[in-house]
C-alpha positions in Angstrom: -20.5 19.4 -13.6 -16.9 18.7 -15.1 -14.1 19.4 -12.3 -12.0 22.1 -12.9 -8.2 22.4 -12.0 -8.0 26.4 -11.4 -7.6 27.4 -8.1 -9.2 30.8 -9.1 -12.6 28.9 -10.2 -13.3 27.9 -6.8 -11.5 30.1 -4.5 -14.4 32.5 -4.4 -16.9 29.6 -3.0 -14.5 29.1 -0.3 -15.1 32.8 1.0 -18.8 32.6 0.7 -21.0 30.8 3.0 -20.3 27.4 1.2 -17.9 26.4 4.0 -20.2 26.6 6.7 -23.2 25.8 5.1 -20.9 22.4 4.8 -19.9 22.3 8.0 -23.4 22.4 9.3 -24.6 19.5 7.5 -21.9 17.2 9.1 -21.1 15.3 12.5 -18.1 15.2 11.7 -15.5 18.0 11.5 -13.8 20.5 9.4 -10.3 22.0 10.0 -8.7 24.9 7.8 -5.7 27.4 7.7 -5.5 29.6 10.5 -6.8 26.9 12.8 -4.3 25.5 15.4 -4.4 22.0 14.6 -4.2 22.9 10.9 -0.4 21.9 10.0 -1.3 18.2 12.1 -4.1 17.9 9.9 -2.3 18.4 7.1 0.6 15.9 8.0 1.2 12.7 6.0 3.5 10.0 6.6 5.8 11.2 3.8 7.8 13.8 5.0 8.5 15.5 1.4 5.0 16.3 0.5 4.5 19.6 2.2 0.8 20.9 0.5 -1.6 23.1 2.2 -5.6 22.2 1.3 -8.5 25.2 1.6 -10.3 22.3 3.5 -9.9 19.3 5.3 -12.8 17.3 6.4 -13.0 14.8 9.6 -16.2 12.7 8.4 -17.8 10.9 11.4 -20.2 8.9 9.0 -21.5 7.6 5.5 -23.8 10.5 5.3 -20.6 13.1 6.0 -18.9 11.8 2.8 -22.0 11.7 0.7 -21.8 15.7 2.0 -18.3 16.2 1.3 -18.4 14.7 -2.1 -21.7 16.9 -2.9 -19.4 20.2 -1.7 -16.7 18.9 -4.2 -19.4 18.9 -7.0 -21.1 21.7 -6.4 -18.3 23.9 -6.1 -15.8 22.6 -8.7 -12.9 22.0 -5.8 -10.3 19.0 -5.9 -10.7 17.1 -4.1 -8.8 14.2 -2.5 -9.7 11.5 -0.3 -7.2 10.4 3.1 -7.7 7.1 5.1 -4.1 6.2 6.3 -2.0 9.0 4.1 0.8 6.1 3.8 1.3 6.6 -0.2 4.7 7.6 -1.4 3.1 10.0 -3.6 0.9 12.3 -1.0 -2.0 11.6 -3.3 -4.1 12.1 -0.1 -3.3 15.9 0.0 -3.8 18.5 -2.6 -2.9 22.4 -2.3 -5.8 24.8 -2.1 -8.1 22.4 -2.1 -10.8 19.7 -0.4 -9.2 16.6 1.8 -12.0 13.9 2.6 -10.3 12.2 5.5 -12.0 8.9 7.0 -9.4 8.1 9.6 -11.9 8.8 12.7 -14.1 6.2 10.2 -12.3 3.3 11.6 -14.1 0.3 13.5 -13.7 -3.4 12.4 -15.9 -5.8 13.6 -15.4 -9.8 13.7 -17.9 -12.5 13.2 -15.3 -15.2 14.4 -17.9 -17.9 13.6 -18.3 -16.5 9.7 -14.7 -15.9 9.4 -15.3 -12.6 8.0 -14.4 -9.0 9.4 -16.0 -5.3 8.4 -13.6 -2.6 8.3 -14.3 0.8 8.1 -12.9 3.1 5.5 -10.5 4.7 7.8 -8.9 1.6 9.4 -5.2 1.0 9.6 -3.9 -2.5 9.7 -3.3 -2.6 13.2 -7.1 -2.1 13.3 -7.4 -5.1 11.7 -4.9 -7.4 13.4 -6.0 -6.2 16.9 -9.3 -7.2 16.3 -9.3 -10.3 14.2 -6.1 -11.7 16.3 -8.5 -11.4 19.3 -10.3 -14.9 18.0 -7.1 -16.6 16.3 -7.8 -14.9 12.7 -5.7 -13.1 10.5 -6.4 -12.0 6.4 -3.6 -10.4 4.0 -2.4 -7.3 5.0 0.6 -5.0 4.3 3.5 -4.6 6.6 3.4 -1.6 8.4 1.0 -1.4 10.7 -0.1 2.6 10.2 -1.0 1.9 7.0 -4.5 2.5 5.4 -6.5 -0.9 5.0 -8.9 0.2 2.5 -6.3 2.0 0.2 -4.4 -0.5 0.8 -6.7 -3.6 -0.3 -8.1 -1.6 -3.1 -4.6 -1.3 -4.8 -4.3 -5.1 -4.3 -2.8 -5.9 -1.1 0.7 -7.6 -1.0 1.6 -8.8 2.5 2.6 -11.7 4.4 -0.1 -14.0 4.1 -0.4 -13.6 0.3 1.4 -16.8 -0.8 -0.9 -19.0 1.4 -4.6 -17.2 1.2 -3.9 -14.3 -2.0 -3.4 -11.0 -1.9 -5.9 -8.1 0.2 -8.5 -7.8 -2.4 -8.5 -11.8 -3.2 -10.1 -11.9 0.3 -12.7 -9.0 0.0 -15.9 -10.5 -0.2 -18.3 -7.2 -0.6 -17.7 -3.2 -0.1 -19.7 -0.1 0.6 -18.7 2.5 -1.9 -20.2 6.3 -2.4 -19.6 6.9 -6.2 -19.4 10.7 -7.4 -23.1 11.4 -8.1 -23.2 10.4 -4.0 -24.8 7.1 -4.6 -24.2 4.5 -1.8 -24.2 0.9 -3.8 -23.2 -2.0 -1.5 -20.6 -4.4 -3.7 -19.9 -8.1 -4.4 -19.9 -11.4 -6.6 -23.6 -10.9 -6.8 -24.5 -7.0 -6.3 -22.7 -4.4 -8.9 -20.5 -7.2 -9.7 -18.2 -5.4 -12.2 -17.6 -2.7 -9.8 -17.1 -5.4 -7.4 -14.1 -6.6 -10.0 -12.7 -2.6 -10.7 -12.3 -2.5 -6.7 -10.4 -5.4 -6.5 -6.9 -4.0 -7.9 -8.0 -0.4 -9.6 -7.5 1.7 -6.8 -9.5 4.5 -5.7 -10.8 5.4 -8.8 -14.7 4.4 -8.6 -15.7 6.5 -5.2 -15.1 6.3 -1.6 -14.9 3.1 -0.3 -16.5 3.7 3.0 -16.1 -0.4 4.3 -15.2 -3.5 3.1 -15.8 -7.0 4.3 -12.9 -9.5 4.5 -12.7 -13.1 4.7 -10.6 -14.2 7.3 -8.1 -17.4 8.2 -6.7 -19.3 11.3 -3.2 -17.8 12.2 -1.2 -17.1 15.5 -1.7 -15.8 17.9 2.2 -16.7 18.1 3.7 -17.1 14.5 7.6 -18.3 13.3 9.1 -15.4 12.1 12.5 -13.4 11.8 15.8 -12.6 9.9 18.9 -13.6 8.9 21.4 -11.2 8.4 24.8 -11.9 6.6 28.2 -9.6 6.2 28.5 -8.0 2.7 31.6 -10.7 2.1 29.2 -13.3 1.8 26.1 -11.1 -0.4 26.3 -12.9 -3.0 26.6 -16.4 -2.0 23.9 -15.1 0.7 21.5 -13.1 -3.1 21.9 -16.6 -4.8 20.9 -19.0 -1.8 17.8 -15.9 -1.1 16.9 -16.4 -4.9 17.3 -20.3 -4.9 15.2 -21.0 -1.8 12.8 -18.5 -1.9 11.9 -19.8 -5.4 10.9 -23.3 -4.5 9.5 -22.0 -1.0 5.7 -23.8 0.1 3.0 -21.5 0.0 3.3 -21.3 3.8 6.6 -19.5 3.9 7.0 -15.9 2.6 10.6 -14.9 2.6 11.6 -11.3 1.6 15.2 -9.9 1.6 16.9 -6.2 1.7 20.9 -4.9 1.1 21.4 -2.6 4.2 23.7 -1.2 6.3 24.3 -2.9 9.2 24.4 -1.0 12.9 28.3 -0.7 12.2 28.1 1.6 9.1 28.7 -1.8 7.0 26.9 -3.0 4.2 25.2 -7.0 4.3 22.2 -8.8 3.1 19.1 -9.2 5.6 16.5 -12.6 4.7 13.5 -12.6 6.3 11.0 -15.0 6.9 7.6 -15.7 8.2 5.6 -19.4 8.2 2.3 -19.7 8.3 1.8 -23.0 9.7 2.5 -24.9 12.7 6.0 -24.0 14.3 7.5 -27.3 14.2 7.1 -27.9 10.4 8.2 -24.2 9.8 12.1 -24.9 11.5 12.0 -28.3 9.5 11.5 -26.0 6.4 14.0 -23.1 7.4 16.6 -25.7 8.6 18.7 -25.6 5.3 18.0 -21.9 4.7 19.7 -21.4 8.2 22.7 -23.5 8.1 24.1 -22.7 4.4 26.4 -20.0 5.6 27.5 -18.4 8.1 25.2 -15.5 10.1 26.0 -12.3 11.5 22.5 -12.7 13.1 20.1 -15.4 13.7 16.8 -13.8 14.8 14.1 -16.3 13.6 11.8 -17.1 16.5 8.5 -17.3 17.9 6.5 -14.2 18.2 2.9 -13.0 18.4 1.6 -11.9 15.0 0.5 -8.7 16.0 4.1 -7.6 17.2 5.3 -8.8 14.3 3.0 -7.1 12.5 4.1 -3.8 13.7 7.6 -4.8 13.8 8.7 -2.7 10.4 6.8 0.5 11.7 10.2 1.9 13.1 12.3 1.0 9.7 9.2 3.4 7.8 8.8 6.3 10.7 6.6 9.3 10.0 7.5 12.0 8.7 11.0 11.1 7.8 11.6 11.5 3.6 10.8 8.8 1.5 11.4 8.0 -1.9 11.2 4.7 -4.0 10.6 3.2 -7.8 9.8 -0.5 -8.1 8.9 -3.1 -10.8 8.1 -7.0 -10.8 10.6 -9.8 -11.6 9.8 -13.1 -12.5 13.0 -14.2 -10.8 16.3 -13.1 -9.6 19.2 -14.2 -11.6 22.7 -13.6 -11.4 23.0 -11.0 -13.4 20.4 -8.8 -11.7 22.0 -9.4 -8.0 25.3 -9.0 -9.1 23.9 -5.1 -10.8 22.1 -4.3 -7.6 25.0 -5.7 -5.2 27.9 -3.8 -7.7 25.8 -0.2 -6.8 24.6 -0.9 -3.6 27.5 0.5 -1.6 27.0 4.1 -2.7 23.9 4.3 -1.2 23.6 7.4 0.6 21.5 7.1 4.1 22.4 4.4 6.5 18.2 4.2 6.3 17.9 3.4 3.1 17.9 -0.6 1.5 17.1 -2.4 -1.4 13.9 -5.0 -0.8 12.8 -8.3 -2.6 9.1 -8.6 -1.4 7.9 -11.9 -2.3 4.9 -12.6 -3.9 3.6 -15.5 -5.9 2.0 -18.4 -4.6 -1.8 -18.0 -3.9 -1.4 -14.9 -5.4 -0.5 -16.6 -8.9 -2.8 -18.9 -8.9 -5.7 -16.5 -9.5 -6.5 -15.6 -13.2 -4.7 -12.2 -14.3 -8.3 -11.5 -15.5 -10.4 -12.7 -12.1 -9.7 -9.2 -10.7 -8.0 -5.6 -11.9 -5.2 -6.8 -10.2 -3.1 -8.0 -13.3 0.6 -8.7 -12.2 -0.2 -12.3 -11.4 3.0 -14.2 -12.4 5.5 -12.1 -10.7 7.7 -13.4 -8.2 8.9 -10.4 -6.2 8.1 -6.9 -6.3 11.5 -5.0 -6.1 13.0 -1.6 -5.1 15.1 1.1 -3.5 13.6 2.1 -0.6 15.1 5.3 0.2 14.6 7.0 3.5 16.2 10.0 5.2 15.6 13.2 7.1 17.8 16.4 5.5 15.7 18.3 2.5 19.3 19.0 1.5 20.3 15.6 1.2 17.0 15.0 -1.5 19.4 15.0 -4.8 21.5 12.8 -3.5 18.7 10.1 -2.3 16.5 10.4 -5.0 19.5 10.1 -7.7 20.4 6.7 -6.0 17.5 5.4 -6.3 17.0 5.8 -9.9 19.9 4.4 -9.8 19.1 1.4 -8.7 16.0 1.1 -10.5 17.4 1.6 -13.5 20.3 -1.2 -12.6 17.8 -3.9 -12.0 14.7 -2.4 -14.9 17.0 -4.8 -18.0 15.4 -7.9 -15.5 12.3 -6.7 -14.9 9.1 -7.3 -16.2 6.6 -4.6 -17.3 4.4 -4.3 -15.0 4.3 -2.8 -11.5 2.5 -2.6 -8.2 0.2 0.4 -8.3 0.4 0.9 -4.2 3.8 1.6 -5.1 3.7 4.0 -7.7 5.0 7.7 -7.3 4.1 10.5 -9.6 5.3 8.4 -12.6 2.7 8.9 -15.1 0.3 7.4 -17.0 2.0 5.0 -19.2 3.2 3.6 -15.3 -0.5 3.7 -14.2 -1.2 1.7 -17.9 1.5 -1.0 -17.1 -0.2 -1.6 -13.7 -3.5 -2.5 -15.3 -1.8 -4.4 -18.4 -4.8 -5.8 -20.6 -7.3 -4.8 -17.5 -6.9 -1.5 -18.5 -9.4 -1.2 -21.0 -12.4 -2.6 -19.4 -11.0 -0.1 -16.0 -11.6 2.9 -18.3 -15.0 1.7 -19.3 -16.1 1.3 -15.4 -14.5 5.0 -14.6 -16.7 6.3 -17.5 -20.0 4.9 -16.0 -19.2 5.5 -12.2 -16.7 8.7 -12.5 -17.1 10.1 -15.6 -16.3 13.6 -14.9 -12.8 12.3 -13.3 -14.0 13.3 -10.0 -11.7 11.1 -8.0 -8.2 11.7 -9.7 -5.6 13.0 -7.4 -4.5 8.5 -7.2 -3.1 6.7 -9.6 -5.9 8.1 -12.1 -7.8 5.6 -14.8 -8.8 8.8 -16.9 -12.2 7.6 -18.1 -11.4 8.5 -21.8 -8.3 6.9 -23.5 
């Protein structure tokens, strides 16, 4: 049956029996208005999305979202699907109706002599780390460490170790996915190998991906890694060394950079950089980065990967506001720092910065085609990152932001990172995709055809 938007079509199953006819058939559990853990439940890390779902379901198992999927059918109810909940959009929530949430779904095991990992659909990073650092392993992850792996990998997957080993979804090797007829089809290179290709990049358009298998890579368990921070006098000597270096960096090294405001209420520029690679040869490398000019801070060091993993969880805190636009750049010239350091200053919330995430790399070296994951040849992914706490203070955050993104959009390219996306709109959701798009719709169409799974960063399956 088609899904249909009305509240009013499927508020009267929600009286009936339907509810705990569902809640029989699970292990897992359900949670609804009225109950007292109900406005928990309902939390996500973005502060601003405040929605209120008919039905929120704790699945224990495969077998409870193959149930929860088959209540979304049979009833007509949106549906949305929650792992970590860390999307700047609250595409995990949706008012008045049906939350599938996977986050008590959430072991990882390691096969330290394969290399590879199995993560559970409700995983967060830390998951991940915790368990593959155990035996000296690591894979590409994002950078805050409450943050959904699966969603995550399944948008692509830009983290640290992206420049040496690719992005999250270069290292999938297979998935377990429940499509919207509530099939379970195991994915890969030689199993449902297109689908295999849609889930590497295309979100969580397809079905529920209930575990993926990573491959994994020596690292750590102590890495080189840090910042350097300079005084907004030097920002633009400090934007054009960031943009220089950073552009003829060695796989190894990943080196981001943010405007901020500094403890004092002052504004500077923030570098920072992780190698991944014996210690030694990572100071050699960093030697000429460190010595240009001079530092407010020098705060590269050793430290174990998993702390440093975790280490941008406080800049990102739950339940604070957040609100950001981004878009790829092939590089950073002088122009483009000098619009971004000229509006910088006005920014309203000592919390908020402006971030160069670097990608490129191992990341570039895969064919724009190999996966959905299109944006290939981009350099750093780049925007306002705006966080406060004060609903009244929204305008005035939000505003700057645009701000910003509209400063740096003359130097950008067209695409942009889908995990990043907001509520944008379709031609965004298009330019994510680029030429993948087409053959994207023609998987939705044959695996979601009924648009089932929408409330993401939807591939509608007709053009």
């Amino acid at each position: 049956m088609a899904v249909v938007e009305s509240k009013g079509r499927y508020a009267g199953f929600l009286e009936g029996n339907n509810v705990e006819e569902l809640r029989r058939r699970l292990a897992g559990t359900i949670v609804r208005p009225g109950d007292s853990e109900y406005d928990r439940a309902r939390a996500v890390w973005n502060g601003m999305i405040d929605r209120r779902p008919a039905i929120i379901v704790y699945c224990a198992n495969v077998d409870d979202v193959i149930q929860s999927i088959a209540f979304a059918r049979e009833t007509g109810i949106l549906a949305s699907v929650r792992s970590g909940g860390h999307n700047i959009a609250g595409s995990s929530l949706c008012d008045g109706g049906l939350v599938i949430d996977l986050s008590r779904m959430n072991k990882v095991t390691v096969d330290p002599e394969n290399r590879i990992a199995r993560a559970e659909g409700g995983a967060f990073l830390a998951d991940l780390d915790a368990a593959t650092q155990a035996h000296g392993l690591a894979t590409t992850t994002g950078v805050n460490s409450d943050t959904g792996l699966i969603a995550l990998t399944l948008g692509g997957g830009i983290g640290r170790l992206g420049r040496k080993h690719g992005l999250s979804c270069d290292n999938m090797l297979s998935a377990e996915i429940i499509t919207a007829d509530g099939q379970l089809l195991f994915v890969s290179e030689k199993e449902n190998a297109e689908l295999f290709w849609g889930l590497r990049g295309g979100g969580g358009n397809f079905g529920i991906v209930t575990a993926i298998t990573y491959r994994l890579h020596p690292l750590g368990p102590t890495v080189l890694a840090g910042s350097l921070v300079y005084d907004w006098k030097r920002v633009r000597d400090a934007l054009r060394l960031y943009a220089e270096f950073s552009a003829a960096a060695p796989d190894e090294l990943c080196t981001d950079a943010a405007l901020v405001t500094l403890p004092d209420g002052g504004h500077g520029f923030a570098i920072s950089a992780f190698y991944a690679g014996p210690m030694d040869e990572g100071e050699r490398i960093l030697r000429p980065l460190r010595d240009a000019l001079p530092l407010v801070q020098d705060r590269i060091g050793a430290i174990s990967y998993v702390q440093l993993q975790r280490a941008g969880d406080a800049s990102f805190p739950r339940g604070h506001r957040f609100y950001w636009k981004a878009q790829f750049l092939r590089k950073i010239t002088y122009a483009a720092a000098d619009a971004l350091i000229d509006r910088f200053p006005s920014v309203p919330s000592p919390k908020s910065f402006f971030v160069f995430q670097q990608v490129g790399g191992a990341i570039a070296r895969v064919s724009p085609t190999a996966t959905a994951y299109v944006n290939r040849n981009a350099a750093y992914d780049s925007f306002p990152v705006c966080i406060w706490t004060d609903p009244a203070d929204d305008q005035a955050n939000i505003s700057w932001a645009r701000e910003m993104y509209a400063a740096l959009q003359p130097f950008a390219m067209d695409g942009v990172y889908v995990n990043n996306l907001g509520d944008e709109g379709d031609d965004r959701v298009k330019a994510a995709y680029g030429a993948n798009y087409t053959r994207l719709v023609a998987l939705k169409r044959k695996y979601d055809p009924d648009n089932l799974f929408r409330l993401n960063q939807n591939i509608r399956p007709a053009v």
